[in-house]
C-alpha positions in Angstrom: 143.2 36.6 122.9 144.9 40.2 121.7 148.2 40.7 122.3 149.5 44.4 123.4 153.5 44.1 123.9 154.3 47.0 125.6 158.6 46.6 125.6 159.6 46.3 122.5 162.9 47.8 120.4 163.7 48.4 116.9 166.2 50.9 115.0 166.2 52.6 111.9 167.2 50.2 108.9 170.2 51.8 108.1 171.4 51.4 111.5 170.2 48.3 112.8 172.7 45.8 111.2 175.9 48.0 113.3 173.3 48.2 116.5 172.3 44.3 117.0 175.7 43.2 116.1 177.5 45.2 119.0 174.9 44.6 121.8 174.6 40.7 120.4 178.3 40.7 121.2 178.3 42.0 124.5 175.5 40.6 126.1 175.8 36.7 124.3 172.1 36.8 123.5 171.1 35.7 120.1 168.3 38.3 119.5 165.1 37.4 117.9 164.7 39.6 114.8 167.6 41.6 113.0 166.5 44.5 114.6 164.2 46.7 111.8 161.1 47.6 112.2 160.1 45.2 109.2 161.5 42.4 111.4 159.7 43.2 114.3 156.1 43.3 112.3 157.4 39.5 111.6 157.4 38.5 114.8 154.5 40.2 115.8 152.4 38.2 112.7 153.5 35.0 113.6 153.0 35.4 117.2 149.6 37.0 116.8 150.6 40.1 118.4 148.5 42.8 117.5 150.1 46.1 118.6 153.4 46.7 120.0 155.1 49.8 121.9 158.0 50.5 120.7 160.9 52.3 123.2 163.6 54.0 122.3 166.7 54.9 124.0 168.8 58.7 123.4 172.6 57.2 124.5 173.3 60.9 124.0 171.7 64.3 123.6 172.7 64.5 120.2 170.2 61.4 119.2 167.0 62.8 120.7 165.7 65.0 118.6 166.5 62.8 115.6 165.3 59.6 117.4 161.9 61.1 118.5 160.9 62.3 114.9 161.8 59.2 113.7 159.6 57.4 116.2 156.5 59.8 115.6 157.2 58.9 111.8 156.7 55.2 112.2 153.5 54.8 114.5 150.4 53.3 112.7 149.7 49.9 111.8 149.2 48.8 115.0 152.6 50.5 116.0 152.7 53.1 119.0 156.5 54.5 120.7 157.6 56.3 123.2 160.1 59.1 122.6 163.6 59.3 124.6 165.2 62.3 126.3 168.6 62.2 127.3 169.5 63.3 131.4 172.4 65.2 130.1 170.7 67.7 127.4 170.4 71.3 128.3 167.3 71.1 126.3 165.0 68.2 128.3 162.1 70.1 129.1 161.8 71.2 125.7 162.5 68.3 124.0 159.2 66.5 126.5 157.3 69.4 125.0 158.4 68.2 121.7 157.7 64.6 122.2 154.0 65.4 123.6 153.9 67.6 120.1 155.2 64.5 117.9 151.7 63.0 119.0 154.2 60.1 121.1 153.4 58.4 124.6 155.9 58.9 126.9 159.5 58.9 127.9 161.6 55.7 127.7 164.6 55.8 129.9 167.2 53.7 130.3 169.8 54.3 133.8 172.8 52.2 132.3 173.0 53.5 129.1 172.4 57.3 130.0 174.4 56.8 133.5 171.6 58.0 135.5 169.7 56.6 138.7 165.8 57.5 138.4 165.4 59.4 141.6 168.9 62.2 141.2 167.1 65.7 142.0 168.0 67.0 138.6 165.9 64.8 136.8 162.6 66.1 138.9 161.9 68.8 136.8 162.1 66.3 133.4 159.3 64.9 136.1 157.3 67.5 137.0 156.8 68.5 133.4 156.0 64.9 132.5 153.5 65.0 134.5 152.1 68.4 133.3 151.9 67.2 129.3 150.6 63.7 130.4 153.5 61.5 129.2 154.3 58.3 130.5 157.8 57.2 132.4 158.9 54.1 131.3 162.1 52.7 133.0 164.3 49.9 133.0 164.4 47.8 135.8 167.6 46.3 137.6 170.1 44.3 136.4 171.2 44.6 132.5 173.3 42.5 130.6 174.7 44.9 128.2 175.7 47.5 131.4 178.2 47.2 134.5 178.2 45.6 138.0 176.8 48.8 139.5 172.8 48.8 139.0 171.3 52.5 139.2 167.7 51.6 137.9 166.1 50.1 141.3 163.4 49.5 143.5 164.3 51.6 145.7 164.7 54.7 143.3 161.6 53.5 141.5 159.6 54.5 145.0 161.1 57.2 145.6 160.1 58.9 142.1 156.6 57.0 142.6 155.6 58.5 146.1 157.4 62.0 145.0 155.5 62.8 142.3 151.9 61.1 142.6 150.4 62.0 139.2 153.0 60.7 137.0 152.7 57.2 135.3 155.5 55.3 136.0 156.2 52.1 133.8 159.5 50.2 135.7 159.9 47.7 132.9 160.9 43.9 134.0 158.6 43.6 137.0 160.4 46.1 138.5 163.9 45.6 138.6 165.2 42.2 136.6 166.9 39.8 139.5 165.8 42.4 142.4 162.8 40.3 143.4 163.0 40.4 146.8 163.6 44.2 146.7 160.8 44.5 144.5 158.5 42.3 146.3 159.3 44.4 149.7 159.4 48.4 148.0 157.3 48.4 145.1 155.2 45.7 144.2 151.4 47.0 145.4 152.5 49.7 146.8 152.0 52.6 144.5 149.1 53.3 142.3 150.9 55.1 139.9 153.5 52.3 139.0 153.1 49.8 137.0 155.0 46.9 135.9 156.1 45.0 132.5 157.0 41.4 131.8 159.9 42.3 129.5 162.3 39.8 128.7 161.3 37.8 132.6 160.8 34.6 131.2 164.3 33.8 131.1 164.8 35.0 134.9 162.4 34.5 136.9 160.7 31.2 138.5 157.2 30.8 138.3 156.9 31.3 142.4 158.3 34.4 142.1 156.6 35.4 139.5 153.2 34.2 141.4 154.2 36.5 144.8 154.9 39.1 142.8 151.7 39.2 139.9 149.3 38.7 143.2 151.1 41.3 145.3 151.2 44.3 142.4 147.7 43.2 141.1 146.8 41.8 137.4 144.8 45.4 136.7 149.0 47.2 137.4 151.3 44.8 134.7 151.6 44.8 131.1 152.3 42.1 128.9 156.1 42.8 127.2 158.7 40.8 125.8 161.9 43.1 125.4 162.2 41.8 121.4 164.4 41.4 120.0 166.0 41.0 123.3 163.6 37.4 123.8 160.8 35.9 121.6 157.3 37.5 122.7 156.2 33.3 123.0 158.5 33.2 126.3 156.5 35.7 128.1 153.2 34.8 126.6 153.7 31.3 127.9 155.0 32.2 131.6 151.9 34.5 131.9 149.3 31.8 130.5 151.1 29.7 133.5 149.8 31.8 136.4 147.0 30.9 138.3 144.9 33.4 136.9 141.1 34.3 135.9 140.5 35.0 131.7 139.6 38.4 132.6 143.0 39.0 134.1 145.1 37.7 131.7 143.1 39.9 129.5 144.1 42.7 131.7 148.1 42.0 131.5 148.1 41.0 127.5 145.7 43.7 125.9 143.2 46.0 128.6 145.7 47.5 130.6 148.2 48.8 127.8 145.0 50.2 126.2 144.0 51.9 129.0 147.0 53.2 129.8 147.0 54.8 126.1 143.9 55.7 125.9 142.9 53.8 122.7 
């Protein structure tokens, strides 16, 4: 079987050390690599992973420009990213423009680190033009343990960007919203063709029931295979996905087909 794992994190060398130790910290998880993009390739050899998206996340509008040339510098070698635009830059629409030029995927957004929810009005433009240069929106989903009490990445917001603007390809990481299932299950899941969901980091959170409803009710051919690493060892989601009742050509599908065509590669 190939492996595509479309969630995945890593920071430059000189920073990662400071990075991993502070969101170790808060969140009490012991991540699985030391957050480098060497470490990463480590995992990804021993757990036969052969290609990974890597997402990065502009905490302010400072980063992004440094952040997204950083990212275009890295892909090859089985490695694709995203780029990252902050909300609060002046400069977003630009800085998509720049991303599509950088030769990189999409957006990666993150609500509780850019204090954000995905459908506020002044993020539609961001939107529209996404949807002009053919990049892809990739969310994270409901609960997070590094943020507060107050979730701003949900279902809800997730279909109301997904039914507002059609043509965009929406990614809402962690089966759509981490602990929302039953929002998810009743908003989101097989409801719109233009979102999709990833495993991310799941395995930890969700039972294998609810992980059944919701894989049959969004449809194998809409979910992509991710682990969140270093935020959880690729083998966890591998493993809860090789549990569902499903065909060979569907968990083909979820681990390789559907990131590829979603690329284009």
């Amino acid at each position: 079987m190939r492996y595509f794992d479309f969630h995945t994190h890593a920071f430059t060398d000189s920073l990662a050390k400071r990075a991993m130790s502070g969101l170790a910290d808060t969140s009490g998880i012991k991540p699985a690599t030391d957050g480098t993009l060497g470490d990463l390739k480590r995992v990804m050899r021993e757990r036969g992973i052969n290609s990974a998206m890597l997402l990065p996340i502009a905490t302010k509008p400072s980063q992004q420009t440094a952040i997204n040339n950083w990212a275009a510098s890295i892909m090859g070698d089985g490695i694709y990213c995203c780029g990252s635009v902050n909300p609060d830059a002046e400069d977003k629409l630009q800085e998509a423009e720049h991303i599509k030029s950088l030769g990189l995927f999409g957006i990666k957004f993150h609500s509780e680190y850019q204090s954000f929810a995905p459908d506020e009005e002044r993020m539609f433009p961001l939107y529209e033009k996404m949807t002009e240069l053919g990049l892809i929106a990739v969310f994270h989903g409901g609960w997070d343990p590094y943020g507060q009490d107050d979730i701003k990445a949900t279902p809800r917001s997730f279909a109301a960007v997904a039914e507002t603007f059609p043509g965009l390809t929406i990614v809402a990481a962690h089966m759509g919203g981490i602990n929302l299932w039953d929002e998810t299950e009743k908003l989101t899941a097989g409801k719109y063709p233009n979102l999709w969901f990833d495993t991310g980091v799941v395995a930890g959170y969700i039972d294998d029931d609810t992980m059944r409803r919701l894989l049959r009710k969004q449809g194998a051919e809409r979910i992509l295979f991710g682990s969140d690493c270093p935020w959880d060892d690729p083998a966890n989601e591998i493993a809860l996905i090789n549990r569902m009742p499903l065909s060979e050509h569907e968990r083909e599908l979820i681990f390789f087909r559907n990131a590829e065509k979603l690329l284009g590669i």
